[in-house]
N, C-alpha and C positions, 0 to 999 in steps of 0.2 A: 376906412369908414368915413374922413373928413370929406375925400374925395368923391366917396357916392352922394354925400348929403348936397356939395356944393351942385353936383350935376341934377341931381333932384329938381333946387332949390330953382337951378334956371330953366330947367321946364317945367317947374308946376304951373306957369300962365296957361300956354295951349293946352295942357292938362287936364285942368278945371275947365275948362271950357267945350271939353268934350266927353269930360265926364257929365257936365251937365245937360250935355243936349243926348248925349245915351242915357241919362234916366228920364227927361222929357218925354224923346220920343228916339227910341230905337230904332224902329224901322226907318225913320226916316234920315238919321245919320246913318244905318249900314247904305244908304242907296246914294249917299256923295263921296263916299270912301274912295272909289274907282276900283275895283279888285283887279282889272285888268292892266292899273300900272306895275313899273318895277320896284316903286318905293313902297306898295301897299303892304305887304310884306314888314318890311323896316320898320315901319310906321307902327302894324297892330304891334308889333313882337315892343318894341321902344313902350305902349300906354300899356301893356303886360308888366315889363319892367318896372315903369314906374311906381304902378297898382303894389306889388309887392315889396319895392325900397319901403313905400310912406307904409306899407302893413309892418314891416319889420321893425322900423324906426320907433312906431306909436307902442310898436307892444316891448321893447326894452325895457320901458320901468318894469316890466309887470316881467321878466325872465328873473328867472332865479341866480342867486348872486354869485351860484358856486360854479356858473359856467361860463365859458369864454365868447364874450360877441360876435370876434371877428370867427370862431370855427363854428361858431351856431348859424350865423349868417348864412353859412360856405352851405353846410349840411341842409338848412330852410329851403335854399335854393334850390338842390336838389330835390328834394322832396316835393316842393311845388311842380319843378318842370315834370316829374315824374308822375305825381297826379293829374297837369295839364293834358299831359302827351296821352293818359288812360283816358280823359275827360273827352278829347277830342273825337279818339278812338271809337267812346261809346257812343257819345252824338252820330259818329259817321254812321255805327251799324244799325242807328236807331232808322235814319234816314232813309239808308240803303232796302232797310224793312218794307220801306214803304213805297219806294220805287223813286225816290231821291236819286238824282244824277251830280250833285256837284260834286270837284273834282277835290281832291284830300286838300291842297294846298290852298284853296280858298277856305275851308275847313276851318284851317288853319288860322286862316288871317281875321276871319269872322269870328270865331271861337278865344280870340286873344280879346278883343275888346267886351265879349261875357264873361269869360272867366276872370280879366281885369276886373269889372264892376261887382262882381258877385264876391272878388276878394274882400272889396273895400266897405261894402254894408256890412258879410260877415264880420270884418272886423267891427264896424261902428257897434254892430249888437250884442259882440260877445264883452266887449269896453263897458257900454251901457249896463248888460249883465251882471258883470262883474262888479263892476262901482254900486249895483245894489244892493249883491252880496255881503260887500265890504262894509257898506254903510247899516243894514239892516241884522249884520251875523260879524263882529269884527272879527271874533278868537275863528271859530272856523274859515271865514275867508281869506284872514294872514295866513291860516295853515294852508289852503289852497295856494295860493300867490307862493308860496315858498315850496312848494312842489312837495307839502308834507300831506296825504289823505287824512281828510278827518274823519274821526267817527262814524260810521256809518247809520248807524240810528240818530246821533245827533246830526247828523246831514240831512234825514226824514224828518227830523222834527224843527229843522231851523226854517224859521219864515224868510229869511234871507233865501238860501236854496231853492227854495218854491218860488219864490220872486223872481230867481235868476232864469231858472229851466222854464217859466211863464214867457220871462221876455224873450229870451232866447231861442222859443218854440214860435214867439210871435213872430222873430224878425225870420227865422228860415218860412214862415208866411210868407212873408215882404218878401223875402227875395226868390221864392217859385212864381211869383204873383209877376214880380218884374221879368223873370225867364219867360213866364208864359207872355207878355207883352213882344219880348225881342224875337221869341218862336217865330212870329210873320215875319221876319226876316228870312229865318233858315229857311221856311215855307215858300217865299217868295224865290228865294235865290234857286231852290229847289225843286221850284213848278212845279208843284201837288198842291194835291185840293186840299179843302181845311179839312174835310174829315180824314183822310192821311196825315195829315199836320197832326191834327188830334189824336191818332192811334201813336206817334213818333212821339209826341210829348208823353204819353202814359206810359209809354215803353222806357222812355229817359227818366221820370222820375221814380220807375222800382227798380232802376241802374244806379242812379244817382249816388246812393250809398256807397258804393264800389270805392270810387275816387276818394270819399271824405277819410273812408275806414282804413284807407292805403296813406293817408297821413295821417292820421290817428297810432295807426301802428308802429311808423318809423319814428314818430315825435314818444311816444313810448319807448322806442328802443333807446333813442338818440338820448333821453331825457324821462329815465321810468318814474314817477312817482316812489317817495319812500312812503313803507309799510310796512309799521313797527310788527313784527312776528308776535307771537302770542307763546308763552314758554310752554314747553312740552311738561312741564315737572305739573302745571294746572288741570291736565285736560283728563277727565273723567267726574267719576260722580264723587262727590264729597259730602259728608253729612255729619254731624254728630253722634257721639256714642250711643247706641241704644241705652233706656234705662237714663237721658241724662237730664230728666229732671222736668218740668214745666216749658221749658223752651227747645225745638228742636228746627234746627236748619240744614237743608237739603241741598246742593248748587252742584247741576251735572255742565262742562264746561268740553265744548268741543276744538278740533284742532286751529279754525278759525277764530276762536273767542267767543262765540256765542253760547249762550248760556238761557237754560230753564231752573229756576231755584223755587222751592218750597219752604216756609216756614208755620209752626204750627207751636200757640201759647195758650196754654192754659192759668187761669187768676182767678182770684177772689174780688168780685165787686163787692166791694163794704158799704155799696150804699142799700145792699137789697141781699145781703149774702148767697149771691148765687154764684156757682161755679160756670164761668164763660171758658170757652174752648173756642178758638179765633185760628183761622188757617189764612194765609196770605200765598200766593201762588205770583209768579212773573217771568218775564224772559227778556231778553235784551243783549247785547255784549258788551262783552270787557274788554279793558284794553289795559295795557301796562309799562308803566316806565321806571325804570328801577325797582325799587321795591313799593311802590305804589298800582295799586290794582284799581281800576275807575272800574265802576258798573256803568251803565248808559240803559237805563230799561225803557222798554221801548213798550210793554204791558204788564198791567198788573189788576189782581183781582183777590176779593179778598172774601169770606163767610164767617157766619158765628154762629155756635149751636146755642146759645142765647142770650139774655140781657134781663135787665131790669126794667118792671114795667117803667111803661113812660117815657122810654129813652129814645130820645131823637135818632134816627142814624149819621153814622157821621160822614162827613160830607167826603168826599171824591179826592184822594193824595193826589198832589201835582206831582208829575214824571221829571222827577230831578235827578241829575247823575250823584251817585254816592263816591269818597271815595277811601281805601280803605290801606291799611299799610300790610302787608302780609310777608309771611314767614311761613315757609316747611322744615318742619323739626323734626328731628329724629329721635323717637322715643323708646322705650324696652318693647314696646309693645307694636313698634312700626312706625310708618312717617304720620305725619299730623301737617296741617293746612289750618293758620290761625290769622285771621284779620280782625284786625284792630281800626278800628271806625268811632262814630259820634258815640256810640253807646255801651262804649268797652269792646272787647277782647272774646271773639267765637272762633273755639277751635273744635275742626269736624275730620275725619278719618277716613281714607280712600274708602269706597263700596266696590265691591266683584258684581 
């Protein structure tokens, strides 16, 4: 690894320098390149190269700890040139659609210095992304950065989240936007008119996915996200005993964790002695680690068949995760499901 960085290190000058005149103006660095020498070749495949050491290097803080650099490296690299080598593929068919004549190997050496630049914005945005997350959502974003999925409804409901897939949705903007600039290249090299140009770009961008989802899947395999399972001993409907009294609570919990719960009180207001009857209704999922059950509700709704005159309604519960200690117990009578929370101890009994 010392050794890639030191070789980085001494070409990043020429590097930057043609990194910056291909986001300037693309077209008009593809047309001093020479395609037709024998070094043009060496030359794209080398700022490919590079593109990918500094992508790899910048995202090591951000790899998870429990894997090894130098075999993540090895693995990265394939997975790139394997998306590259689809990537090129499908630019070629997009071309040839349209009555495109350049030859694969210029393809090639053209296609190195887009997929080079389109690495390194990805990366700058998914960085940027990220650092919002982190900064705006820290408990969930540590859990991302650690390769642990968080919550799913607290993932919907973090402003961080939304921040990130905002910017992130911006920058794959930015970077079709700069595709569609370097397009007059391929157009150019390709001697088609711009409305062929234009039907090869619309073609490429409902291709485009192809390549990304082909390392999405291998960086999955290579490196799957953990995802705490949901215990089987939870998943159905649970409620308490019929008959048991003023308070009754409902919670049907599926093989995912997601869950619909009902609860339903009955009380005496003493300011006006009338009997209130209050149904509360929500859904959301659970999650669990040890003997700890988190709820995460994601709705909730609630009615009362009455009140006391006068009475204000009360205002709108904030969606806050509960979280609750639980036990299934085995009773004469069958198993029992009892979580213990802020407000004491509800125990409810499988339902058919």
């Amino acid at each position: 690894m010392k050794d890639l960085i030191d070789k980085l290190l001494a070409a990043i000058p020429a590097y930057v320098r043609q990194m910056i005149d291909l986001l300037r103006h693309p077209k008009e660095f593809m047309a001093t390149i020479g395609l037709e020498s024998d070094s043009a070749t060496t030359q794209a495949l080398t700022f490919l190269a590079i593109s990918f050491g500094l992508a790899f290097i910048a995202q090591i803080p951000l790899l998870p700890r429990k894997l090894n650099t130098e075999v993540l490296f090895g693995v990265a690299a394939v997975q790139t040139a394997l998306a590259f080598a689809v990537d090129v593929a499908l630019l070629a068919l997009c071309w040839r659609l349209v009555g495109g004549q350049l030859p694969l190997k210029k393809f090639v050496v053209v296609s190195c210095y887009c997929c080079g630049v389109s690495m390194v914005l990805m990366l700058m945005v998914t960085l940027v992304a990220l650092g919002a997350f982190v900064a705006l959502d820290p408990v969930n974003g540590r859990f991302l950065l650690n390769g642990t999925v968080p919550d799913p409804v607290d993932l919907v409901r973090s402003v961080g989240f939304k921040a990130c897939a905002i910017i992130f949705a911006g920058g794959l903007l930015t970077l079709f936007l700069w595709i569609f600039l370097f397009w007059g290249a391929y157009r150019k090299l390709n001697q088609v008119s711009k409305t062929r140009s234009a039907i090869a770009y619309v073609i490429y961008l409902l291709l485009s996915p192809i390549p990304l989802g082909l390392q999405l899947l291998m960086g999955s395999v290579v490196s799957p996200p953990t995802i705490a399972p949901f215990p089987a001993e939870l998943v159905g409907t649970w409620a308490t005993p019929f008959g048991n009294g003023a308070h009754n609570v409902m919670y049907n919990f599926d093989p995912q964790g997601y869950y619909v719960s009902l609860e339903g009180r009955e009380f005496l207001d003493e300011r006006c002695h009338a009997v209130i009857v209050e149904k509360i209704w929500g859904s959301g999922h659970a999650s669990v680690k040890d003997s700890m059950l988190t709820m995460h509700p994601w709705k909730r709704g609630e009615s009362s068949s009455g009140s006391c005159p006068g009475t204000k309604p009360e205002p709108p519960v904030k969606l806050t995760n509960v979280v609750y200690q639980y036990a299934i117990r085995q009773r004469p009578e069958g198993r029992e499901l009892c979580l213990s929370g802020p407000f004491g101890e509800t125990c409810m009994v499988p339902q058919k």
